[in-house]
ROSE-4610 file (N, C-alpha, C; in Angstrom, 1 decimal, always signed):
// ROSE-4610
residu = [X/X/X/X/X/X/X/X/X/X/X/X/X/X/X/X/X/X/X/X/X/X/X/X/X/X/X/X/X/X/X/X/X/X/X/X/X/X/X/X/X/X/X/X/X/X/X/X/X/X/X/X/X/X/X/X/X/X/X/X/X/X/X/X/X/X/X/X/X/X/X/X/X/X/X/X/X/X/X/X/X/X/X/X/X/X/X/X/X/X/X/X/X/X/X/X/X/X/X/X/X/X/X/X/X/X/X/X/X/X/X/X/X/X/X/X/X/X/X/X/X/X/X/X/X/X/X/X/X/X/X/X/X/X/X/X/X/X/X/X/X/X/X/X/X/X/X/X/X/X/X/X/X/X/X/X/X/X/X/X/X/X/X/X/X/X/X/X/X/X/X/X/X/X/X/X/X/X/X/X/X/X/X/X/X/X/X/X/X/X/X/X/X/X/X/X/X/X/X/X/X/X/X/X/X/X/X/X/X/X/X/X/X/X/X/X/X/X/X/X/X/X/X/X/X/X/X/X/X/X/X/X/X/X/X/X/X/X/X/X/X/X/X/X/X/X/X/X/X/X/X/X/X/X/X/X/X/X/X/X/X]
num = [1/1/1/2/2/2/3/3/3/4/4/4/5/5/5/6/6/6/7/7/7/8/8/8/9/9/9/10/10/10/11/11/11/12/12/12/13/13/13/14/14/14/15/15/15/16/16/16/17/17/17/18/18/18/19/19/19/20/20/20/21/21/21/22/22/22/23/23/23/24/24/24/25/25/25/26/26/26/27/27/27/28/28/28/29/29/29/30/30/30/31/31/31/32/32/32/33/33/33/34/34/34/35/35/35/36/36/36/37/37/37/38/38/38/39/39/39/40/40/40/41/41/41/42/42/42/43/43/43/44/44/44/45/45/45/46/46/46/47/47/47/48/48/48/49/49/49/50/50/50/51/51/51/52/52/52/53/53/53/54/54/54/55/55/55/56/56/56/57/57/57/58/58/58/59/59/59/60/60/60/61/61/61/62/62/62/63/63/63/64/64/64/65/65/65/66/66/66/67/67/67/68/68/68/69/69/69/70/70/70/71/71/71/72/72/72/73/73/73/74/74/74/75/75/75/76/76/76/77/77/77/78/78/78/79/79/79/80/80/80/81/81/81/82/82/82/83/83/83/84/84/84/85/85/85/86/86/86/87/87/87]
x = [-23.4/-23.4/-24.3/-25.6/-26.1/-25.7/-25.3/-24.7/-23.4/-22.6/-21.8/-22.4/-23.3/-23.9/-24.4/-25.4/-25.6/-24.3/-23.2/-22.3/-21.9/-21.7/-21.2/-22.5/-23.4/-24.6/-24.5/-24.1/-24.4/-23.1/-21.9/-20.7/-20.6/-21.8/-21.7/-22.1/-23.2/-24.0/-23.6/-22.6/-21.8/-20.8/-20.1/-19.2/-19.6/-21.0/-21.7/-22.1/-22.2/-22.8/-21.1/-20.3/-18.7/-18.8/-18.7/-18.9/-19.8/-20.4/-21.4/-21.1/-20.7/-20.2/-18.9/-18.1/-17.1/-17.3/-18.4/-18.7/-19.5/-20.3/-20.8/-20.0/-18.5/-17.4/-16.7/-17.0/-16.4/-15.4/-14.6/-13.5/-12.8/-13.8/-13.9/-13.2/-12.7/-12.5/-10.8/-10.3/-8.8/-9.0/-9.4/-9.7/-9.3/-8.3/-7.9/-8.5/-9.7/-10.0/-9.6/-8.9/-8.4/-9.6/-10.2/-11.2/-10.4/-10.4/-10.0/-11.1/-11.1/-12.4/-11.7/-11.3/-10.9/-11.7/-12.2/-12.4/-11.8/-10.6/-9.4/-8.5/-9.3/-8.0/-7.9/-9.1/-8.7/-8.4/-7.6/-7.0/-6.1/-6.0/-4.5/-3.5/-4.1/-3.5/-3.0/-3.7/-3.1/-1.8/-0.9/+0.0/+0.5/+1.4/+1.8/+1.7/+2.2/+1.9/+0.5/-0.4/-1.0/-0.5/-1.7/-1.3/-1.6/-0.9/-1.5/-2.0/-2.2/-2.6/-3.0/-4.4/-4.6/-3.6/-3.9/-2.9/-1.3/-1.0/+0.5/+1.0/+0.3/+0.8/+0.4/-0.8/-1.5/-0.4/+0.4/+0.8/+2.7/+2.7/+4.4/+4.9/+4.6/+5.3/+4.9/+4.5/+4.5/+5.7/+6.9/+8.1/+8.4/+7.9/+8.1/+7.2/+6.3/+5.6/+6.3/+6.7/+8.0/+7.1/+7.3/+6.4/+6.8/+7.7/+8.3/+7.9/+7.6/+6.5/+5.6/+4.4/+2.8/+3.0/+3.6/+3.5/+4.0/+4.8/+4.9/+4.0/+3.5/+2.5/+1.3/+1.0/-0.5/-0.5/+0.4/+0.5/+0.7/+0.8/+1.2/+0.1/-0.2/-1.6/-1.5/-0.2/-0.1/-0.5/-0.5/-1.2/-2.6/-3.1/-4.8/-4.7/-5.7/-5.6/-5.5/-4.8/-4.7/-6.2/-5.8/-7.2/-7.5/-8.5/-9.1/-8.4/-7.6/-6.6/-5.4/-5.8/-4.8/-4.7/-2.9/-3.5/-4.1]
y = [+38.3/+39.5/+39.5/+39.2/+38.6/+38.5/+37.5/+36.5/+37.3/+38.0/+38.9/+40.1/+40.7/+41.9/+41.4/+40.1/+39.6/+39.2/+38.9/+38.6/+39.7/+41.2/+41.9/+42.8/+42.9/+43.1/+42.1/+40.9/+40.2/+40.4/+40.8/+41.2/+42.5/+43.6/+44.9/+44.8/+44.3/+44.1/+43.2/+42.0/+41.8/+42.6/+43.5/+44.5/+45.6/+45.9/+46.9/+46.5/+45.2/+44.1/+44.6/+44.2/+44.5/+45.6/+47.0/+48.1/+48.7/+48.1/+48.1/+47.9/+46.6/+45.7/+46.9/+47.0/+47.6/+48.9/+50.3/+51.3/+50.8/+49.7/+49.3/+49.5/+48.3/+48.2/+49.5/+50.2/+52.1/+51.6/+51.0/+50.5/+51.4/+51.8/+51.5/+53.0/+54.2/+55.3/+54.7/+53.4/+53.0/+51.7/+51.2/+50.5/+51.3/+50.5/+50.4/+49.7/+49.9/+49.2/+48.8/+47.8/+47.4/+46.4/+47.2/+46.5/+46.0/+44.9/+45.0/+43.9/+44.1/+43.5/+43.4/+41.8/+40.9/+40.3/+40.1/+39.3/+38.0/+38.1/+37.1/+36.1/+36.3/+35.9/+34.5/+33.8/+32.3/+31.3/+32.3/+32.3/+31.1/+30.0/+29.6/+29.4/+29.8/+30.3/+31.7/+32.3/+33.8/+34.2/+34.3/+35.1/+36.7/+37.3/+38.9/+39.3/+38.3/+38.9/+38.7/+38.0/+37.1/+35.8/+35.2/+34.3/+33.9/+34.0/+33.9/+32.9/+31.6/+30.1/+30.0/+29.4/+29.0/+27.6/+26.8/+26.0/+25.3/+26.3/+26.7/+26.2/+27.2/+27.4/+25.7/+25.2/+24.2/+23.1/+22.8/+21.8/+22.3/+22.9/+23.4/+24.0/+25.0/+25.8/+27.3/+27.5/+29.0/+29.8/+29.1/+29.7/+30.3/+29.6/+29.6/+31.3/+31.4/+32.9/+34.0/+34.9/+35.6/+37.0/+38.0/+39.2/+39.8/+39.4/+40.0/+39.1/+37.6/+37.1/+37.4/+37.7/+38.0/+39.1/+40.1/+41.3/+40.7/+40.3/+40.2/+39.3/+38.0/+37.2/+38.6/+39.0/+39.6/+41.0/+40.9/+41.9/+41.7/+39.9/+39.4/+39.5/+39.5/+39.1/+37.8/+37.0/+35.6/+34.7/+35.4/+34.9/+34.9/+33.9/+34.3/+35.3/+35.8/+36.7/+36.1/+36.5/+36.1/+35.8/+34.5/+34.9/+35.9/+36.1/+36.9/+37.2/+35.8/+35.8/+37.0/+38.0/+38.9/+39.9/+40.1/+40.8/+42.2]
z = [+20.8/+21.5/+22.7/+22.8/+24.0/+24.6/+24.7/+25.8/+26.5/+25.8/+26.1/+27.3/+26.5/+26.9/+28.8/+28.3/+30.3/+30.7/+30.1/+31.6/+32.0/+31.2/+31.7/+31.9/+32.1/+33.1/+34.7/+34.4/+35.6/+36.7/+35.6/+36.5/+36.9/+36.7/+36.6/+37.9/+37.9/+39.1/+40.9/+40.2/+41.0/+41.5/+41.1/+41.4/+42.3/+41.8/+42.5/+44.0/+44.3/+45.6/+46.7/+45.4/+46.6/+46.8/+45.6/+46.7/+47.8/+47.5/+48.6/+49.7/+50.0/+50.7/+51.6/+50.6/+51.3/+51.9/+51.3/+51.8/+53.3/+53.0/+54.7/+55.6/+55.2/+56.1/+56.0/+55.9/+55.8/+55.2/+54.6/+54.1/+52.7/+52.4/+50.4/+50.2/+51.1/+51.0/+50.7/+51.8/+52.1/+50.8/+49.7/+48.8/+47.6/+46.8/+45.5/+44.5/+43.7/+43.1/+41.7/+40.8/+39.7/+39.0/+38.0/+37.3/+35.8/+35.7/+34.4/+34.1/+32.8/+31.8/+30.7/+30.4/+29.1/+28.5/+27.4/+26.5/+26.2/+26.4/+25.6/+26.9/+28.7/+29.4/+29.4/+28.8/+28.8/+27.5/+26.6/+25.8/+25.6/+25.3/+25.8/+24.5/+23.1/+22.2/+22.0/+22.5/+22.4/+22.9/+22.5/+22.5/+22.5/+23.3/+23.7/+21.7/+20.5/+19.3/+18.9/+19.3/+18.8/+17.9/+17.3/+16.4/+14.9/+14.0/+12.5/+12.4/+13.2/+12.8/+14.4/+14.9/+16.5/+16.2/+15.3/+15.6/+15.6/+15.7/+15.5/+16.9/+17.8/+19.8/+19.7/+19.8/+20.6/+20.0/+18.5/+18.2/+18.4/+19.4/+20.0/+19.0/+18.1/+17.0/+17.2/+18.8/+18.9/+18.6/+18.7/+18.9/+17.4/+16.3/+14.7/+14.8/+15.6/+15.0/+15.9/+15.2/+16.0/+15.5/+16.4/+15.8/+14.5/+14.0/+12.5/+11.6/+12.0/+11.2/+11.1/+11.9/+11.8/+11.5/+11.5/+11.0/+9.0/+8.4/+7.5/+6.7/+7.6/+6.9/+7.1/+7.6/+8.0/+6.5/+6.4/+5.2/+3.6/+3.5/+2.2/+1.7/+0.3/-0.1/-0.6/-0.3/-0.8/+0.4/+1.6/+2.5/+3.1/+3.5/+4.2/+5.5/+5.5/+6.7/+8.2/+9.1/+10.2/+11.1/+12.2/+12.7/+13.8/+14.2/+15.4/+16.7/+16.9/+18.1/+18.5/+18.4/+18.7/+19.6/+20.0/+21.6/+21.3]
């Protein structure tokens, strides 16, 4: 959680440098700004359902997890719980 906490201290503060930046260039009144803040974008397991197994996607069997699977595995008690990977 640290480590979390300073990047997004270090990105707060970088963000705050561009507006800056752009109220100088009087700009920032005609500026749309889109902040989005992910956790998960370099994911390359993650999936729009997520995933019951990370290695399911990496070994080409993403196609086998269909959202009406993880929804029914994630609810068996004959199965282990899903992992963390979810959108």
């Amino acid at each position: 959680m640290e480590i979390y906490a300073g990047f997004l201290e270090h990105t707060d503060y970088h963000v705050g440098l561009l507006i800056d930046a752009l109220a100088d260039l009087e700009v920032l009144d005609d500026t749309l700004i889109y902040y989005i803040f992910g956790d998960n974008g370099a994911s390359a397991e993650g999936t729009p359902q997520g995933t019951f197994n990370e290695m399911i996607p990496i070994n080409g069997l993403g196609h086998l997890e269909t959202r009406s699977f993880c929804r029914r595995t994630s609810t068996s008690s004959a199965h282990p719980q899903p992992t963390t990977i979810t959108p």
